[in-house]
Backbone as a ProteinNet text record, in pm:
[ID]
protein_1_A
[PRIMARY]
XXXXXXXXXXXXXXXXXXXXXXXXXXXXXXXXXXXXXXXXXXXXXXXXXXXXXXXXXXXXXXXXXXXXXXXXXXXXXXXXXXXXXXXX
[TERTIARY]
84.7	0	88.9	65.2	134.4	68.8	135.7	92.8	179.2	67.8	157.8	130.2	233.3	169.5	62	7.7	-124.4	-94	-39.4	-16	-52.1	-76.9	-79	-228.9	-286.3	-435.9	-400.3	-477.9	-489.4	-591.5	-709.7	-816.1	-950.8	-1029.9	-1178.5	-1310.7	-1345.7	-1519	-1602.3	-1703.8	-1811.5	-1818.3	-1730.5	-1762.9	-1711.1	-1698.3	-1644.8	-1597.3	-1569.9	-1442.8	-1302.3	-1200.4	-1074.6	-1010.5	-948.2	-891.8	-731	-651.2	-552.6	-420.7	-372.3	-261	-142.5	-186.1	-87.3	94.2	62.3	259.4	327.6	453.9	546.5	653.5	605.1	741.1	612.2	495.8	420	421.6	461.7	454.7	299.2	241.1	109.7	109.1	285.3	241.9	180.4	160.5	108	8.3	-120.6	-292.2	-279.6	-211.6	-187.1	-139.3	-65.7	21.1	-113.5	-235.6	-328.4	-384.7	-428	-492.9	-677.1	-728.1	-805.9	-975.8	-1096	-1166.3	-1227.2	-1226.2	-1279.8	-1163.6	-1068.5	-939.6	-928.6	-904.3	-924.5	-779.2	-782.3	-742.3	-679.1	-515.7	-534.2	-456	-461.4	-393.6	-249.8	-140.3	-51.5	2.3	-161	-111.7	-165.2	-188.6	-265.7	-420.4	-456.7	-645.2	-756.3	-806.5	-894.1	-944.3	-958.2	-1023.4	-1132.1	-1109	-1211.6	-1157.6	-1252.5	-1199.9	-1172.4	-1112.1	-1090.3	-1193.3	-1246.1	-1382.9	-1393.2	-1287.1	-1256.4	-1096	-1037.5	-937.1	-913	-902.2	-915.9	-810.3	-789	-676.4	-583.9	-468.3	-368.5	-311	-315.6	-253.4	-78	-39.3	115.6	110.5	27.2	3.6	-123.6	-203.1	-346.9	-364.3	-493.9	-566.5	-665.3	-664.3	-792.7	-854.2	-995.5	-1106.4	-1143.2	-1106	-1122.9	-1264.6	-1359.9	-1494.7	-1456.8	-1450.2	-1411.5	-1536.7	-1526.4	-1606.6	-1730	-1885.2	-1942.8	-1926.2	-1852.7	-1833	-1697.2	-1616.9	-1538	-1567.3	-1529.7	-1643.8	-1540.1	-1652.8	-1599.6	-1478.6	-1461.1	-1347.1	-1212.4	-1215.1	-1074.7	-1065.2	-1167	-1117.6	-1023.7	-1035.7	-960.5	-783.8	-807.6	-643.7	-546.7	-626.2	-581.2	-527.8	-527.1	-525.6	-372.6	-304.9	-150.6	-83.3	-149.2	-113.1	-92.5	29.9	24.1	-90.7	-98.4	-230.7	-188.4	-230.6	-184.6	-295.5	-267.9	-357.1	-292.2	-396.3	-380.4	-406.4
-118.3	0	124.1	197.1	345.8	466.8	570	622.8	740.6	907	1012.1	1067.9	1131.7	1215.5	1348.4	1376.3	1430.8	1615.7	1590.6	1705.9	1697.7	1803.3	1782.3	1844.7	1763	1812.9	1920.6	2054.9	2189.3	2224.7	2164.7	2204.9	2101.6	2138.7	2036	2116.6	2106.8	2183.6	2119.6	2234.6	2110.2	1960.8	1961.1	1811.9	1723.2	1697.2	1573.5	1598.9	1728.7	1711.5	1787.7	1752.5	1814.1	1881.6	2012.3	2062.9	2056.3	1993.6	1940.6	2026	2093.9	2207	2138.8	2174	2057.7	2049.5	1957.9	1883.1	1981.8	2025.1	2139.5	2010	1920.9	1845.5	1765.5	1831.5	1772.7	1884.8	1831.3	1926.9	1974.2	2064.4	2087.5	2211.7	2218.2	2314.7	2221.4	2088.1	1985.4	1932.7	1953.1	1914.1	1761.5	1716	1570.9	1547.7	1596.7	1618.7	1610.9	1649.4	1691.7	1601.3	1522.9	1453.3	1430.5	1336.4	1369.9	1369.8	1435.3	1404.5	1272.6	1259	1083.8	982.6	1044.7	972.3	941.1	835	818	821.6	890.8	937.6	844.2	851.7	739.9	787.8	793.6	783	719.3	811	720.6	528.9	500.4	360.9	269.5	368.3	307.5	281.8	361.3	315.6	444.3	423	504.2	611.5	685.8	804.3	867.5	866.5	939.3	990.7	1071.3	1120.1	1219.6	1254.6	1395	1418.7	1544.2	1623.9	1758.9	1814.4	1965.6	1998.6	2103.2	2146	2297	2310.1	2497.9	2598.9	2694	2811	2813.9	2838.1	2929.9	2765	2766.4	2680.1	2637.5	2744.8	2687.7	2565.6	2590.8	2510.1	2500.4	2448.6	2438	2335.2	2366.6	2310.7	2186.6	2106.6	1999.2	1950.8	1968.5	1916	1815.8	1695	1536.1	1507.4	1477.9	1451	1313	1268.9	1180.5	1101.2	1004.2	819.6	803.8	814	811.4	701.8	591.3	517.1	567.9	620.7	694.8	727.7	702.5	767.1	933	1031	1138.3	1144.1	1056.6	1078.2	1030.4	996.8	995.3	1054.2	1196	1271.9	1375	1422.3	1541.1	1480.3	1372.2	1332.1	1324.4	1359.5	1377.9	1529.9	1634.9	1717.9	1744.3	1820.4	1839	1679.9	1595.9	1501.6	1459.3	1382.8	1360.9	1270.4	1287.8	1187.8	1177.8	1056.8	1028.6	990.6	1023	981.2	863	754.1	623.8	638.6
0	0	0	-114.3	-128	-31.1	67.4	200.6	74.6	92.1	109.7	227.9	290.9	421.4	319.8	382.2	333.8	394.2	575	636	791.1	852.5	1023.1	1031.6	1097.8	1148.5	1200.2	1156.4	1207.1	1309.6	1277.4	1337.6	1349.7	1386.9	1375.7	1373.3	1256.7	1250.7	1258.9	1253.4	1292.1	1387.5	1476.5	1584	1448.5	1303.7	1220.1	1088.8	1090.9	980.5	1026.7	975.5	1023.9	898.5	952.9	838.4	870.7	758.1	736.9	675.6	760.1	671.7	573.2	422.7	356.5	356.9	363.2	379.7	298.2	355.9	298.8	242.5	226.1	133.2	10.5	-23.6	-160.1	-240.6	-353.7	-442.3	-474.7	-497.4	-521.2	-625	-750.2	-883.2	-959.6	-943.4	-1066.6	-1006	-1080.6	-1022.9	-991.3	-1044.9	-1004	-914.1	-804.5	-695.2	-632.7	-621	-494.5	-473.3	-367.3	-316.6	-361.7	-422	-475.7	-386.7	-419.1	-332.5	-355	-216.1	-207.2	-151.8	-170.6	-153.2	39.9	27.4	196	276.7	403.9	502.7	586.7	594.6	754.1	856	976.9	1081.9	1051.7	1192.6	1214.9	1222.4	1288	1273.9	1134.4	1044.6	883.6	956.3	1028.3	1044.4	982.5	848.5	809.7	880.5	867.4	954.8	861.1	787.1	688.1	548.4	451.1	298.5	249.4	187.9	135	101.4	129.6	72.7	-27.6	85.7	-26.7	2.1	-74.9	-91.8	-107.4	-15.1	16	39.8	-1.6	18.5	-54.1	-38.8	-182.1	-216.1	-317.7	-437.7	-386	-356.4	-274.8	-160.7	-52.1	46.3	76.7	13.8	44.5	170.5	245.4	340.9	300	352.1	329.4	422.9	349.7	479.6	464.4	580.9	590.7	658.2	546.3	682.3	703.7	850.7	928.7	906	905.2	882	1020.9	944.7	1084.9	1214.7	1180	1259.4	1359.1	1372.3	1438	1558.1	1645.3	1831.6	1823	1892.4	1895.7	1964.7	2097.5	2176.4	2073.5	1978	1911	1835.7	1824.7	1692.4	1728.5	1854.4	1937.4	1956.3	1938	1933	1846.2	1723.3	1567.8	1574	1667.2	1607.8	1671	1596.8	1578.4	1494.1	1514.8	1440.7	1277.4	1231.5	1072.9	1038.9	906.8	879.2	689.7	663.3	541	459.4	353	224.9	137.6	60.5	-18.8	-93.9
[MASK]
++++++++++++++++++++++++++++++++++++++++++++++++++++++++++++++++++++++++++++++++++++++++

């Protein structure tokens, strides 16, 4: 299984999606470089968390918002945050 780091959880809206400040080592001048929506999300230990949904802010280092998987219990979403998280 091919892992890119994706970036470090920034924040959490709404109680279930997280916005993801993107990795300063992905290239993102080539549209192909971006993570696509739908593309799923994983934690440090490779466990799904949820999908790419949108892709927001300046084109150099854009942000992405991961809506997290309704099966997820809330108490482990708050632990994602400062944390890396990778895309498949």
């Amino acid at each position: 299984m091919h892992m890119k780091r994706l970036g470090v959880v920034y924040h959490l809206i709404g109680g279930r999606k997280l916005i993801v400040k993107g990795s300063e080592n992905m290239s993102y001048c080539n549209i192909k470089d971006l993570p696509r929506k739908g593309s799923p999300v994983l934690d440090k230990k490779v466990a799904r968390i949820g999908k790419v949904s949108d892709i927001i802010g300046p084109a150099a280092r854009p942000y992405v918002v991961v809506k997290i998987f309704s099966d997820i219990p809330d108490s482990k979403i708050k632990n994602w945050i400062r944390e890396k998280v990778y895309v498949k």
